[in-house]
C-alpha positions in Angstrom: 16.2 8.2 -15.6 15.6 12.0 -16.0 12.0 13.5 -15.8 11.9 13.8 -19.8 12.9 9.9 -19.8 9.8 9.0 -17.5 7.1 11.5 -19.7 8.1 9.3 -22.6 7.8 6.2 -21.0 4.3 6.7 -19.6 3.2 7.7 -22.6 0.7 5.3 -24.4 3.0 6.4 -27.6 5.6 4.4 -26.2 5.8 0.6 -26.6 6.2 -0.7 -22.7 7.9 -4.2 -23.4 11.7 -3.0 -23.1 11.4 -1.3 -19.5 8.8 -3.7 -18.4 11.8 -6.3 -18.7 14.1 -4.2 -17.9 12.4 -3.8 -14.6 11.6 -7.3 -14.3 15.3 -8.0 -14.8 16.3 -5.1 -11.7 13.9 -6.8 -9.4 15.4 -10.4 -10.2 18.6 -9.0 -9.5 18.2 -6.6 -6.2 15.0 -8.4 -4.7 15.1 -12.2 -5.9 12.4 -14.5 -7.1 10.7 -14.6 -3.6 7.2 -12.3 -3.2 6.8 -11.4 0.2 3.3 -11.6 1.6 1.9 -9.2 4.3 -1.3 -10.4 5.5 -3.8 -7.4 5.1 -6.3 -6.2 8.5 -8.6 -3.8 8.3 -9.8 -3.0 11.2 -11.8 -0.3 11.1 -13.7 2.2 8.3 -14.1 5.0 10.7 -12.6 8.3 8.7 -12.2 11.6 9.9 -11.3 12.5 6.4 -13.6 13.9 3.5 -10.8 12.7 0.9 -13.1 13.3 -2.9 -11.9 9.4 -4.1 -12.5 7.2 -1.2 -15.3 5.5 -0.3 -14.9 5.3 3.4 -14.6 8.8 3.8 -16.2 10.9 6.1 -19.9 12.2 5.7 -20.8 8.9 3.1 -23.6 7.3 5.0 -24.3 4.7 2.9 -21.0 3.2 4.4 -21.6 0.4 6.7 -19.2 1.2 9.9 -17.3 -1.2 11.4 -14.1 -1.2 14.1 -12.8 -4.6 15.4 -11.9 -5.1 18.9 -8.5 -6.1 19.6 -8.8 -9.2 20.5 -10.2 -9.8 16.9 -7.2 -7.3 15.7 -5.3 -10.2 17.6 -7.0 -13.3 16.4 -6.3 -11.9 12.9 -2.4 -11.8 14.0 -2.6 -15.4 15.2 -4.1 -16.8 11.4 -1.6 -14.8 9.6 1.6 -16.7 11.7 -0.7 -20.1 10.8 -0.9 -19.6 7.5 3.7 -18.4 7.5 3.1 -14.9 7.0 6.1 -13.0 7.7 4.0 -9.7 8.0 0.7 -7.6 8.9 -0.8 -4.5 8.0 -2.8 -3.1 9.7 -5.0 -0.2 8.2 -7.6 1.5 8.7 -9.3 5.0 8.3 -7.9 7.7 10.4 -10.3 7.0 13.1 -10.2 9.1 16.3 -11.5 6.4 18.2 -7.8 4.7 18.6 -5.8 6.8 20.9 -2.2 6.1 20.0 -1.5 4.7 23.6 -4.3 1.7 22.8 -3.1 1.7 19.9 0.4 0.9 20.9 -0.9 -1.4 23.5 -2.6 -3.6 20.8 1.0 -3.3 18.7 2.8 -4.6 21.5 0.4 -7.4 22.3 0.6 -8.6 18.8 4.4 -8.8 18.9 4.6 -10.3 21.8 2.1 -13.6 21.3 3.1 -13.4 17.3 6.7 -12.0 16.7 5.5 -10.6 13.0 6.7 -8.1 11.8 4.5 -5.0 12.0 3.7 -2.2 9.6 0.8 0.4 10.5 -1.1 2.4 8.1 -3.3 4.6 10.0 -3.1 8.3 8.6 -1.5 11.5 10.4 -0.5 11.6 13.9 2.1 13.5 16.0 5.4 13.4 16.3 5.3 12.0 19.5 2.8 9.7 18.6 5.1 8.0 15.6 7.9 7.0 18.3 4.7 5.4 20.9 3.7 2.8 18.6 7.4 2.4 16.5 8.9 1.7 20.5 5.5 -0.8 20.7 7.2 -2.8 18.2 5.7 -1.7 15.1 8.7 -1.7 12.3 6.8 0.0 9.6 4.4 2.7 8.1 2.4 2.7 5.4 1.3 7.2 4.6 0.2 7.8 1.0 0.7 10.9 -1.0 -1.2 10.1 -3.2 0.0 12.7 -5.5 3.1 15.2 -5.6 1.1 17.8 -7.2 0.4 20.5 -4.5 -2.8 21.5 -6.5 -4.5 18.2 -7.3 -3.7 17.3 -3.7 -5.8 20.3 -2.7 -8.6 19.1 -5.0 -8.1 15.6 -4.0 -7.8 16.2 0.0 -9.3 19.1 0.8 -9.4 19.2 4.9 -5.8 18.0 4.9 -2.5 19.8 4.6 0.1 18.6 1.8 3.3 20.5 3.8 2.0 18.3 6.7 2.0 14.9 4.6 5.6 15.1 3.9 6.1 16.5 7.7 4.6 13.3 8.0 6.7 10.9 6.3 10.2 12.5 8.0 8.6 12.1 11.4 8.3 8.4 10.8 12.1 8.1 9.2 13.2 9.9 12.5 11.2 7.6 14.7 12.8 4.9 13.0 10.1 3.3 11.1 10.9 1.7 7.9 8.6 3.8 5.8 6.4 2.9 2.7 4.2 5.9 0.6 2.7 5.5 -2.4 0.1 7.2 -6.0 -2.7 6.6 -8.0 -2.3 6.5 -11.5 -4.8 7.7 -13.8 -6.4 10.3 -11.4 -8.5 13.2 -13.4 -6.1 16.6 -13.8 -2.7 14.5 -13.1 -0.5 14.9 -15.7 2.6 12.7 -17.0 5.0 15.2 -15.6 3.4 15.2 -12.4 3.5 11.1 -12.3 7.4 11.6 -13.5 7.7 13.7 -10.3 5.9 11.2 -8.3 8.7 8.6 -9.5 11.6 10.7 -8.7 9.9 11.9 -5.4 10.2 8.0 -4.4 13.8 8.0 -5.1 14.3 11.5 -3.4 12.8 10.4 -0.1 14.5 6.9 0.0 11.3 5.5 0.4 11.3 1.4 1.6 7.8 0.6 0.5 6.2 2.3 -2.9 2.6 1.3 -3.6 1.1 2.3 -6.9 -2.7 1.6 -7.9 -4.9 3.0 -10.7 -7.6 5.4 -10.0 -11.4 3.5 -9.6 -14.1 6.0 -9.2 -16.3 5.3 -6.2 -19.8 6.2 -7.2 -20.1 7.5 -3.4 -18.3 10.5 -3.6 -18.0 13.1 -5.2 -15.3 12.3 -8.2 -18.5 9.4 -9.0 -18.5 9.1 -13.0 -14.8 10.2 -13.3 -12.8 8.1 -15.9 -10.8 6.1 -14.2 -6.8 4.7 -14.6 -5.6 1.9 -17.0 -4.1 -0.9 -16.0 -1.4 0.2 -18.3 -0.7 3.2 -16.9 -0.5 1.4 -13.5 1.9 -0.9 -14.9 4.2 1.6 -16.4 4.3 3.8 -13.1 5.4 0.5 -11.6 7.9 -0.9 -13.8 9.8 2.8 -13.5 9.8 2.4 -10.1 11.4 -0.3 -10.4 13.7 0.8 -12.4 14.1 4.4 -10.6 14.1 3.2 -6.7 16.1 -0.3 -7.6 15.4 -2.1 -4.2 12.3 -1.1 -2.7 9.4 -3.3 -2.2 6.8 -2.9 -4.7 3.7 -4.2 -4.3 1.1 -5.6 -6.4 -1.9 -3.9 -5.1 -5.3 -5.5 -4.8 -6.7 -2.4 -7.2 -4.7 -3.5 -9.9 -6.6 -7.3 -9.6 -9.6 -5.1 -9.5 -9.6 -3.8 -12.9 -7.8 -6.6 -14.6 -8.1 -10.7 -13.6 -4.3 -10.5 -14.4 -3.2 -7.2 -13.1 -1.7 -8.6 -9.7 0.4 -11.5 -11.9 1.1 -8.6 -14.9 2.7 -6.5 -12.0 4.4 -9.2 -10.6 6.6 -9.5 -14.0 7.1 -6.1 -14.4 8.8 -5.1 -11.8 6.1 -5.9 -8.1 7.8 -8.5 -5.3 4.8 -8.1 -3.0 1.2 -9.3 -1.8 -1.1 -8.8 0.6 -3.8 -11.3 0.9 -6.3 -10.4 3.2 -6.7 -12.1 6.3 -10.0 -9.2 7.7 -12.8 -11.0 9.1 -14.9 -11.6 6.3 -18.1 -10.3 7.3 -16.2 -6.6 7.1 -14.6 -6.8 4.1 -17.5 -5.8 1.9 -17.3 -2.5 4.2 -13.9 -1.8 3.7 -15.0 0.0 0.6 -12.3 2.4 -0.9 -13.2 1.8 -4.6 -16.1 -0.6 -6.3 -14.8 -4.2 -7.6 -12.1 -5.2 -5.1 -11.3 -8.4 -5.5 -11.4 -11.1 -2.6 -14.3 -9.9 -0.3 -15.7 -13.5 -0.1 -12.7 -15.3 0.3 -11.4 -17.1 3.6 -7.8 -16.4 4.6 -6.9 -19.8 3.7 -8.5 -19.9 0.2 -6.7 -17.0 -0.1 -3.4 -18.0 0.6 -3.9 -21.5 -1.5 -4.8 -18.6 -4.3 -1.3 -16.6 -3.7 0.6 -19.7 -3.4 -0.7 -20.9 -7.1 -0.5 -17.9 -8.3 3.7 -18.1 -7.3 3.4 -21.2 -9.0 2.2 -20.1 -12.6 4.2 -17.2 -12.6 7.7 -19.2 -11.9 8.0 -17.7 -8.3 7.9 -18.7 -4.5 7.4 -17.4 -1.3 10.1 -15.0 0.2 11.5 -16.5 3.1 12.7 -14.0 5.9 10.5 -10.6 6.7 10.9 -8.7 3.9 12.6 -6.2 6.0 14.1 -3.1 3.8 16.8 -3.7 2.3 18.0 0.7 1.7 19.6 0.5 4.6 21.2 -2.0 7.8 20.1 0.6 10.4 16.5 -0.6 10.0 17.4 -4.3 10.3 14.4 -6.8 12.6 14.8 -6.0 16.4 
């Protein structure tokens, strides 16, 4: 699709249904029925960041800060092979506190007792740094862009450096990372031609992973009160994606069940092949506050995996068997 093709079709002018099947039809042909799940740790809120939209940022004091030890980091790793998830994430805030050799130490660990597969999502680092923890054993990276518009980014991020972001992202590709990125949708300034250049931007950088979520204004920073994104916008973004990147993993992001009881199982049918329940301790999860309203801060890993599983089931699917490995390339097959 050209950059005219995508305005249009993120327009709320334009009816949705045909390229929400048509993207529902290219995931059923290049991914399969199967949804992968990655079991979700956050483990910890520290932020060196001041980013304007997120609620664990730096200098909000009304955050609640929390890091887990890694032996919890670990026991998190053990319930997510229990409960036959093929994948973690571990996330957190860019938190100074984890030098990248401990960090690499805990990685290794981790593989070693669990086997999962391993993707990180833990800001900006070194070159260097990237091939410590992908040599660890970690296989993938989660780095948001957030947006491919060089002046909201400034607005959005102002103490970090957009050139550096997508200095970034080719680190982790040479490292050998597979390597996910990912928008907001509905954020206040972004346009529809700088969404269609998010889309293309995906293609462009051969990315494995693209996750898309609408804009939620915290009320703790300093974009409290802005209007936030539709769920329909989200969707669009999502079914183009599809449409645009083919065969990489979309997931349906927790922020889209935020602002609609649906929105995970609408994205699943419009072109999403991807969950992440979360499988954090539970007394932390209320802390791991990025926007107001997520969804399953109460929840024990194993409700929420019963909750995933019949979700599969309304929705005709199953779970993905294998890793969920890319599938862009054979180069970045499991080790």
């Amino acid at each position: 699709m050209k950059k005219e093709e995508l305005v249009k079709a993120l327009s709320q002018d334009t009816d949705p249904a045909p390229f929400f099947a048509e993207a529902d039809r290219v995931r059923r042909e290049e991914m399969g029925d199967g949804v992968h799940l990655r079991g979700l740790i956050e483990f910890s809120n520290h932020c060196r960041r001041r980013c304007y939209y997120c609620g664990i940022r730096a200098g909000n004091a009304k955050v609640r800060r929390y890091r887990l030890t890694p032996a919890q980091i670990l026991d998190c790793a053990r319930t997510a092979a229990r409960l036959d998830y093929k994948t973690i994430v571990m996330q957190s805030g860019e938190d100074n506190h984890w030098g990248p050799r401990q960090l690499a130490d805990i990685v290794a660990e981790v593989k070693r007792e669990t086997g999962l597969a391993i993707t990180l999502s833990v800001g900006e680092h070194t070159k260097e740094d990237y091939k410590l923890l992908r040599a660890a054993g970690a296989d993938r990276f989660l780095l948001r862009f957030e947006t491919s518009d060089r002046r909201l980014f400034s607005m959005l991020k102002p103490d970090s450096d957009y050139d550096n972001r997508f200095r970034c992202l080719a680190w982790l590709k040479e490292a050998g990372f597979q390597v996910g990125s990912g928008v907001m949708a509905g954020l206040p300034g972004q346009t529809l031609e700088s969404m269609a250049d998010d889309i293309l931007l995906f293609r462009q950088l051969e990315l494995d992973m693209v996750g898309i979520g609408p804009f939620i204004a915290n009320p703790d920073t300093p974009m409290a009160g802005a209007v936030g994104g539709t769920l329909d916008l989200g969707l669009r973004m999502v079914a183009l994606t599809r449409i645009v990147t083919r065969n990489t993993h979309i997931p349906a992001t927790t922020a889209m069940g935020s602002i609609d009881p649906q929105g995970r199982q609408k994205a699943l049918r419009c072109g999403a092949n991807v969950l992440m329940p979360n499988i954090s301790p539970k007394e932390h999860r209320v802390d791991y506050s990025l926007y107001p309203g997520k969804i399953c801060t109460n929840e024990a890993p194993e409700q929420c995996a019963g909750c995933v599983d019949a979700m599969l089931v309304s929705l005709g699917r199953r779970r993905a068997s294998g890793y969920g490995h890319t599938l862009k390339s054979i180069e970045a097959s499991p080790r």
